[in-house]
N, C-alpha and C positions, 0 to 999 in steps of 0.2 A: 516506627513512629518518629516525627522530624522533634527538632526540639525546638518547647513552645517558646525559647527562648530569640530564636532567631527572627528579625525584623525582615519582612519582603519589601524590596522595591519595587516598583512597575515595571524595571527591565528583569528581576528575578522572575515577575510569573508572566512577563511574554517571553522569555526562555523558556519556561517551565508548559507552557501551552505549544510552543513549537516542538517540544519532545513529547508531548501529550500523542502524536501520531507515533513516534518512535525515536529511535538512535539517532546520532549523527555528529561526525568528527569533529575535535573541539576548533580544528580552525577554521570552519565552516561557520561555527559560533561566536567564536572570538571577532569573525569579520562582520558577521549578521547583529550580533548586542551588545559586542563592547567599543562600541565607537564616538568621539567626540570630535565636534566640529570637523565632521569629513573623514577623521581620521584613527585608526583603530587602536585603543588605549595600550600603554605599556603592558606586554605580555604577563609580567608580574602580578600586574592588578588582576588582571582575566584570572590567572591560576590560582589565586588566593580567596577568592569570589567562588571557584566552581568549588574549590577544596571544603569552603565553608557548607556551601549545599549538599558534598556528598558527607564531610560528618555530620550532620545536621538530617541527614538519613531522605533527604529531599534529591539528589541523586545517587545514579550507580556508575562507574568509568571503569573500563576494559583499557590498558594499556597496549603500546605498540607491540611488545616484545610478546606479550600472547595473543597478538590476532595472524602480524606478519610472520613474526621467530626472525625481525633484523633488527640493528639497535637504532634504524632510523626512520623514519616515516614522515614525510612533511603534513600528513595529516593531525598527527597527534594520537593520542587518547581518544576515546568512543566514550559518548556519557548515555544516556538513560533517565528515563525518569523512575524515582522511585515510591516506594509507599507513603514517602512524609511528602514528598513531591506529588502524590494523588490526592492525598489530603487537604493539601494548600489549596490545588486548582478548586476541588468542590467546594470547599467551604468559604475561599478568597477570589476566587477566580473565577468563578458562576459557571465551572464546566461539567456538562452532564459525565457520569463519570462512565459512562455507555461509550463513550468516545473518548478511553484514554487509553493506550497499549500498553501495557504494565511487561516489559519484557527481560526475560531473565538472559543478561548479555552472555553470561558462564555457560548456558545452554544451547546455546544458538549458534549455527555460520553467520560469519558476520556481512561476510558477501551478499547473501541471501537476504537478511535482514534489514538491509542498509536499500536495496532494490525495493523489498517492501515497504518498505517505511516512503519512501519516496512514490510509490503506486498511492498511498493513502495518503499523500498531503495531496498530488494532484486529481485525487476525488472528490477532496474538502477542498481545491481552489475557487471550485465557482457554486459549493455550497450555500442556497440562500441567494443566490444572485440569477443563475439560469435554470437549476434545480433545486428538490431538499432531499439529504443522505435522508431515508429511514433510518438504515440499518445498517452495518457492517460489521462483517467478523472475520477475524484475521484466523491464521490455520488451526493455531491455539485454540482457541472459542468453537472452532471447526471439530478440530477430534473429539473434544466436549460429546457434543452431538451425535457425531458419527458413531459414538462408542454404544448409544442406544439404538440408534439403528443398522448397529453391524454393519457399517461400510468402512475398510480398510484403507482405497485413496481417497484423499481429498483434496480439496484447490487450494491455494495459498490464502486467497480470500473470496468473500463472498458479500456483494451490498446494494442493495436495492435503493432508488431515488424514486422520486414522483417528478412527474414533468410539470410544467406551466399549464399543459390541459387538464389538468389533473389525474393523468392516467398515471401505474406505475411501471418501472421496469426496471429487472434484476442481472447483475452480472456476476460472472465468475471469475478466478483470476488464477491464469497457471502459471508460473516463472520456471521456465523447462531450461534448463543445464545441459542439454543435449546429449546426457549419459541414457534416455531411457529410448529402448526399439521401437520402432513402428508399429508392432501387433499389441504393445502393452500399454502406449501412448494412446489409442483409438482406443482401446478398455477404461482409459482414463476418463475419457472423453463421454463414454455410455454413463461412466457411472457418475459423473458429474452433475449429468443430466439428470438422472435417478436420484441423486441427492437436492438436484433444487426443487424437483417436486414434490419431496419429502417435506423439504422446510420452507417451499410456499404457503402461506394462507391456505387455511380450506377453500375449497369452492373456487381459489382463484385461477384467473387465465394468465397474468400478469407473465407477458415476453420476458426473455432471458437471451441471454448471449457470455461466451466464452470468449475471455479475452486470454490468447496465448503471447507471453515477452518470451523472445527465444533471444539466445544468447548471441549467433551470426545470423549472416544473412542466409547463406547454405542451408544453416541449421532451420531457418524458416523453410526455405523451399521444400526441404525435406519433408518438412510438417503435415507443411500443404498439400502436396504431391500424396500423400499416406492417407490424411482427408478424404481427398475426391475419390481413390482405389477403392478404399474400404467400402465393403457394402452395410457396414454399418451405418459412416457418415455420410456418402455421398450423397443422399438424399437431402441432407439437412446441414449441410454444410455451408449455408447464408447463417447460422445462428454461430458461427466462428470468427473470432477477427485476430489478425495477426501484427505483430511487430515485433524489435529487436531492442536489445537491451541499449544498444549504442545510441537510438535514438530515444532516450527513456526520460532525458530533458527536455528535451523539445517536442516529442510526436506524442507521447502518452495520453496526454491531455484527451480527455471526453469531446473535445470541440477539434481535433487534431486527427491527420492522417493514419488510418488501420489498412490491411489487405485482408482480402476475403481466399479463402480454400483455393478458389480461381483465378488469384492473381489479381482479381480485380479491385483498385484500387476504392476503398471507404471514406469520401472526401471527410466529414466528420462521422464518428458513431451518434451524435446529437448535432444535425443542422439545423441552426438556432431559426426558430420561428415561434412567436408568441403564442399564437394560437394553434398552429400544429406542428409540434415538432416531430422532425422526418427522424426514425432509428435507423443505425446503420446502411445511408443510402449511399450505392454505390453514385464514383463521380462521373456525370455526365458527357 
């Protein structure tokens, strides 16, 4: 619990809403909220401000020395939101608490984490503006589930929007490391399947697609190549989209370039159109 003694600013809980998706390095932060007139406040200020939020139990910080094991890092510290920091957003912040990633930094690869966390802010960038998230649930919230339905893999995340027509459609999300083989990668993939129809709606028909971030580009072709052989997936290998972690700032984006199984390039997975918007259409 935060202490009820500590006052929020309006730059405390648009930070505290910008970690509401996840982690991220403090000078990521210190250049994104602590800035005046152009220019980003003495570092001092910053650290005495975040120190107040994490004993104030409103954040959590993973230092350099145990994420990398060097004594230096230009990134800094890694913060987190934490329980007095969930509390604030609902009760001060007007945030559903259905959308806040509560993550335990001491648990976690931070590599992995910091990928993720940035897949879910560019889910929520055109939240409300070209779609609306229903749902999403990060891997966490994923085993939850899995655990009553005895499925053993899971995706990293999982989140359905509703389009402008009012239809809706679900995706999957793999962040693949490149340590796992072609016969177990394709098992990943059936049972992915298997798990969104588990936890679609009854009755419903609502489309899906697997989004795979690989780590190289090889490490995609590989992917893909293992897709279309498989007689598992080859049949159904339009519900796959690919990309690589290098382009993860710039390409990820729901309106942004994907590859399908076949190489063929996905001008966007959402080609904006009012009234019918086209899913995953390959570019013309």
């Amino acid at each position: 619990m935060r202490d009820e003694g500590l006052r929020f600013t309006d730059r405390d809980i648009d930070l505290l809403k910008y970690l509401a998706h996840g982690p991220a390095f403090s000078q990521d932060l210190h250049l994104r909220f602590f800035v005046k007139e152009g220019r980003p406040i003495a570092r001092r200020v910053f650290a005495r401000r975040m120190s107040k939020l994490v004993e104030a139990g409103c954040l959590q910080v993973l230092h350099h020395r145990r994420v990398y094991g060097r004594e230096k890092d230009r990134h800094g510290p890694v913060y987190s939101i934490a329980r007095g920091g969930v509390d604030a957003l609902t009760q001060e912040g007007g945030i559903n608490i259905d959308r806040i990633r509560l993550v335990d930094l001491g648990k976690r690869s931070l590599v992995h984490e910091i990928i993720q966390t940035r897949l879910v802010r560019k889910i929520y960038e055109h939240d409300g503006v070209h779609y609306r998230v229903i749902r999403l649930y990060d891997d966490v919230m994923l085993a939850k589930q899995a655990q009553r339905i005895k499925l053993s893999r899971i995706p990293d995340l999982r989140f359905t929007v509703q389009l402008r027509n009012g239809s809706y459609f679900s995706f999957l999300v793999e962040v693949d490391a490149g340590s796992t083989h072609a016969p177990e990668f394709i098992q990943k993939l059936v049972t992915f399947t298997h798990l969104n129809r588990l936890l679609a709606p009854l009755d419903s028909r609502e489309p899906f697609a697997i989004l795979i971030v690989c780590d190289t580009q090889d490490r995609m072709a590989y992917l893909q190549r293992a897709v279309m052989q498989s007689p598992l997936t080859s049949k159904i290998f339009s519900s796959f989209a690919f990309n690589t972690i290098y382009n993860l700032d710039n390409s990820l984006g729901l309106f942004n370039p994907w590859y399908k199984a076949d190489g063929t390039k996905i001008e966007r997975i959402f080609k904006e159109s009012v009234r019918n918007p086209n899913i995953m259409k390959p570019t013309s």
